[in-house]
C-alpha positions in Angstrom: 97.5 106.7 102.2 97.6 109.7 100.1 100.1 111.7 97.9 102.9 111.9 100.5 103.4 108.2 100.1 104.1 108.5 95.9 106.1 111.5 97.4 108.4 109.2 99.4 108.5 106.3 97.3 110.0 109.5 94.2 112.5 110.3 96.0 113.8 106.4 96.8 113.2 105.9 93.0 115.8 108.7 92.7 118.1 106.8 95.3 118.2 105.5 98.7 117.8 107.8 101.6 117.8 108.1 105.1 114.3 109.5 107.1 116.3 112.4 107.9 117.6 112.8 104.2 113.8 113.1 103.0 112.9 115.6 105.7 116.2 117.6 104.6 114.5 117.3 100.8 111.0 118.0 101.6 112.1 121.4 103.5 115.1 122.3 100.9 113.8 121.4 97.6 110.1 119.9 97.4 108.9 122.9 99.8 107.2 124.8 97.0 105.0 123.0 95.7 104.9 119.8 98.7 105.4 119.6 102.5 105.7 117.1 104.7 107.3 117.3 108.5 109.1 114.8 110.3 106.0 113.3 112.1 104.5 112.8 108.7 107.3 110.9 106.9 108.5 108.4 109.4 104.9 106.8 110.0 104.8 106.7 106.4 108.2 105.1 105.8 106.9 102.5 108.5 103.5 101.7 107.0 105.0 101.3 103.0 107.6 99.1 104.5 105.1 96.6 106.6 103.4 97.4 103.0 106.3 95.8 100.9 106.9 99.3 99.4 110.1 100.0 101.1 112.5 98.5 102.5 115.7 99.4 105.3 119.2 98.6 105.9 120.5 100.0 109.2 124.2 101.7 108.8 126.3 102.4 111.1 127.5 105.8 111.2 130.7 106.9 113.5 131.7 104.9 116.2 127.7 104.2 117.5 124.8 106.3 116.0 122.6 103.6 113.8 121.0 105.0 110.7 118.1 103.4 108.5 118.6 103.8 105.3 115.6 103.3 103.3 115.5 102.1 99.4 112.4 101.3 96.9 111.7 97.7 96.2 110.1 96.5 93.1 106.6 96.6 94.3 106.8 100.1 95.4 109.0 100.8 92.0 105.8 99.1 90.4 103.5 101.2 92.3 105.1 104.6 92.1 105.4 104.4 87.7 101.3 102.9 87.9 101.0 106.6 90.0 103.4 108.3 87.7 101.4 107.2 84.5 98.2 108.0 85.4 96.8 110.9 85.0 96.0 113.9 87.7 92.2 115.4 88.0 92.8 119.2 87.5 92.8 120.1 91.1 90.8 123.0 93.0 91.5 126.4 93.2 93.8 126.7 96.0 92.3 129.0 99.2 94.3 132.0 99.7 93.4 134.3 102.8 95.2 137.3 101.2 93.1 137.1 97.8 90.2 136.9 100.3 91.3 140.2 101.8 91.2 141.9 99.2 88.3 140.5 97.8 86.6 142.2 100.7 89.4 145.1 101.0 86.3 147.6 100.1 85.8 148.0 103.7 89.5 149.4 104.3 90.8 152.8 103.9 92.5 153.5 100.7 95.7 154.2 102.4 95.2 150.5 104.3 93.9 148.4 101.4 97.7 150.1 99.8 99.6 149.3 102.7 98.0 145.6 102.7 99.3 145.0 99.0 101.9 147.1 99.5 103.6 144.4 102.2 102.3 141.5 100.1 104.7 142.7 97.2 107.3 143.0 99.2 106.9 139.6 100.8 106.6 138.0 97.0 109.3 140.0 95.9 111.7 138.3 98.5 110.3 134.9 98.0 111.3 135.6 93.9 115.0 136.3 95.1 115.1 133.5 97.0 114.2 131.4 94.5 116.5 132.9 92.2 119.0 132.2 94.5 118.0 128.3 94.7 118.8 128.7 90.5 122.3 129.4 91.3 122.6 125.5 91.8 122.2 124.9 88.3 125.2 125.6 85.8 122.4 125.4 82.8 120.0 123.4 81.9 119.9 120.2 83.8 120.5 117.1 81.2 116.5 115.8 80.3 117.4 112.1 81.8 118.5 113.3 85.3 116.1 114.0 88.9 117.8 117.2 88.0 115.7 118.1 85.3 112.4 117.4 87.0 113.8 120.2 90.0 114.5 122.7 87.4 111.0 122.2 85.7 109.9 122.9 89.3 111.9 125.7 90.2 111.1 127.3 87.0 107.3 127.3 87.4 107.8 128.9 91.0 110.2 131.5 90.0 106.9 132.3 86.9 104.6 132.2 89.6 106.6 134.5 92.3 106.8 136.9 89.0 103.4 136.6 88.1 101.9 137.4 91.9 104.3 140.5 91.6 103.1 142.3 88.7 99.7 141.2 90.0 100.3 142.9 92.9 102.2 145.9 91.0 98.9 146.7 88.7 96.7 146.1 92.4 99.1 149.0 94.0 98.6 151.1 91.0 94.9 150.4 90.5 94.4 151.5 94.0 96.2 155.3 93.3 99.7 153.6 95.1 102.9 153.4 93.4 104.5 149.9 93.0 
């Protein structure tokens, strides 16, 4: 079991949840920096509960539609600080196609290698909006004691990172005889 497991067992520290619930927060709010789909959580949910890490009440919600609702226990509690505690190895550069491309954009046409970059702003640039929408949830700054706090730590470093790729791309554009 890897890293989707601590990822799981976070969110039930945080409070119980449903399957669905942690596919909903995996796609709405963990998506930038951790993804998981569907078929990835729910064998996961199963193993850590056979595992004594979690554990399920079923609910009933409506007239007939059953619902597990999954919560932490205090093995996986135990397990999850031991994880949070530890310290992470520095990991590897991630891959990126794009900084491939232009790593070997010498074989384009000026006008191309522009264009390339060109669309690659415009694709950060609407990612940085986006994000700065997702800030719109926060009156301030979350209170330091809250799950809160953690998103907004989060959020932050993504909206930095959306800005950085930006003027990255900006100076490329402008290296290249464009206009950013």
């Amino acid at each position: 079991m890897g890293v989707l497991k601590y990822a799981i067992l976070g969110l039930l520290y945080q409070r119980p949840r449903s399957g669905y619930e942690m596919a909903q927060e995996f796609q709405d709010t963990l998506n930038e920096f951790w993804s998981a789909k569907h078929s990835q959580i729910y064998p996961e949910l199963k193993r850590m509960t056979a595992d004594g890490l979690t554990e399920f009440r079923v609910e009933v919600v409506g007239t007939s539609l059953e619902k597990k609702l999954y919560s932490i226990t205090p093995k996986g509690r135990e397990e999850f600080l031991r994880w949070m505690n530890s310290e992470p190895e520095l990991p590897p550069t991630p891959k990126s196609e794009f900084r491939l491309r232009v790593f070997f954009s010498g074989c384009l046409s000026e006008e191309r290698r522009i264009e390339m970059l060109e669309h690659q702003l415009e694709l950060h640039r609407a990612r940085l909006e986006h994000l700065r929408g997702n800030q719109e949830k926060f009156d301030g700054i979350p209170a330091r004691d809250t799950p809160e706090f953690g998103d907004y730590l989060v959020l932050m470093h993504a909206i930095m990172r959306e800005e950085n790729d930006c003027r990255w791309l900006e100076r490329c554009v402008e290296l290249c005889g464009g206009e950013a």
